[in-house]
C-alpha positions as CSV (number, residue, x, y, z in Angstrom):
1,X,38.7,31.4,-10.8
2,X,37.7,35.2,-9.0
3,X,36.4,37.6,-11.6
4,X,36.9,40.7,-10.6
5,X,33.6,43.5,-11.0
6,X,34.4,47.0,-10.0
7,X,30.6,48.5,-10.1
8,X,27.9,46.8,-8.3
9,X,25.7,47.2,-11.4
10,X,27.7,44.2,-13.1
11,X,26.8,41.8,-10.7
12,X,25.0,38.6,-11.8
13,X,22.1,38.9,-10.0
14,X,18.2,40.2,-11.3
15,X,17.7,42.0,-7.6
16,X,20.3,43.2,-5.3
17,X,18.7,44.3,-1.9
18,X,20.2,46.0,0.9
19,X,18.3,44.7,4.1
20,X,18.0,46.1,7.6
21,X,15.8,45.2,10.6
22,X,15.5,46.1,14.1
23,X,14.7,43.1,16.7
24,X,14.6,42.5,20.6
25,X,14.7,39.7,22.3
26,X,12.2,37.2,22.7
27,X,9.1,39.3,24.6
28,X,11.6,42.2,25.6
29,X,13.5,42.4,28.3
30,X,10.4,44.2,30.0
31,X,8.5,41.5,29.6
32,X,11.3,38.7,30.7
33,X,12.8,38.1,27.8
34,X,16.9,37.3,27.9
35,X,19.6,37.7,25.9
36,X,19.8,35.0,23.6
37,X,16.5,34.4,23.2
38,X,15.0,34.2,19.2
39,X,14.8,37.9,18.2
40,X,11.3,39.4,18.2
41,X,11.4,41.8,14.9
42,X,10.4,45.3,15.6
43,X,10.7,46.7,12.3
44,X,12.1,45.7,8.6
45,X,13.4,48.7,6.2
46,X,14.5,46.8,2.5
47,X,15.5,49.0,-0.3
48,X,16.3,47.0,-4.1
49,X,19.1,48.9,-5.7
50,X,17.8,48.2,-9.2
51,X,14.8,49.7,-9.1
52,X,14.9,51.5,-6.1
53,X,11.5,50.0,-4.9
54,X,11.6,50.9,-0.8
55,X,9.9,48.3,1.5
56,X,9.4,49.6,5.3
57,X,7.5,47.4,7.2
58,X,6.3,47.6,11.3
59,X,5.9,44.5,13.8
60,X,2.0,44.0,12.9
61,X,2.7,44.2,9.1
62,X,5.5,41.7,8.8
63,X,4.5,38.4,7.6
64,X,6.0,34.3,7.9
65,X,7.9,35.2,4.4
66,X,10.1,37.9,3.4
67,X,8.8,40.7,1.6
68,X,11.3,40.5,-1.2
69,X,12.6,37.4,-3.3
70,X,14.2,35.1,-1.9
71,X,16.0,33.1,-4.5
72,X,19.3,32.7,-6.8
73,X,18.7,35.4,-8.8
74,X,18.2,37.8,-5.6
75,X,21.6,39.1,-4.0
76,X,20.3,40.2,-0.1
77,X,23.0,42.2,1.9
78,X,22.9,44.4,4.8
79,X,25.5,44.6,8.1
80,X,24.1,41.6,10.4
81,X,22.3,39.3,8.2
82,X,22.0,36.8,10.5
83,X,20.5,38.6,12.7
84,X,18.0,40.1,9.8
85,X,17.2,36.5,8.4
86,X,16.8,35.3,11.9
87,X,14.3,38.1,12.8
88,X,12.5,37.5,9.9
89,X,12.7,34.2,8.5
90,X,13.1,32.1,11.2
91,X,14.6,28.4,11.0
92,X,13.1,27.4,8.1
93,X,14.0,30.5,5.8
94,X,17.4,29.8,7.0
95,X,17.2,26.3,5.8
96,X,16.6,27.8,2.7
97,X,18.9,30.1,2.8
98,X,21.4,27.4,3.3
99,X,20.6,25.5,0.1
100,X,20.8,28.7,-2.0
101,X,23.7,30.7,-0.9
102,X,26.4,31.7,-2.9
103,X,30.0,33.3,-1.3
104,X,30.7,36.9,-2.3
105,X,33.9,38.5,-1.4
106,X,34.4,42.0,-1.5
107,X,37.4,44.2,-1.4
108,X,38.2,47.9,-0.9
């Protein structure tokens, strides 16, 4: 069964965070890195909808985890979330990720 929501504020979720980051790869091309090497994150800009709370994060301040939660009660969206969990979780975030993700289909 689809239920229908027509304002982002009905959604069933405590947090609902739009997520972008900015990555190279591996060392940077600079430095001999390739395409398709594991993205190096440069930067991490995460704002929570509900609340507004702004996280803006460089390289040397981003740590193993994500800086916001990370569970069912979280929505995360941005425009290339695999590339923003693969920046900044790394393989076993996405194993995570895996387990907990629910399917979302939006129309306009």
């Amino acid at each position: 069964m689809t239920r229908r929501i027509s304002d982002w504020r009905e959604l069933p979720f405590e947090e609902i965070w739009c997520v972008d980051t900015e990555f190279y790869p591996g060392l940077g091309f600079d430095h001999g890195g390739r395409a398709g090497d594991l993205p190096t994150p440069l930067c991490l800009v995460a704002c929570e909808m509900r609340s507004g709370r702004t996280i803006e994060l460089w390289q040397d301040e981003l740590g193993l985890n994500a800086p916001y939660r990370f569970d069912s009660k979280t929505l995360i969206t941005g425009y290339m979330l695999a590339a923003e969990f693969g920046s900044i979780l790394g393989s076993a975030g996405g194993n995570r990720l895996a387990r907990s993700t629910r399917t979302l289909n939006f129309e306009c």
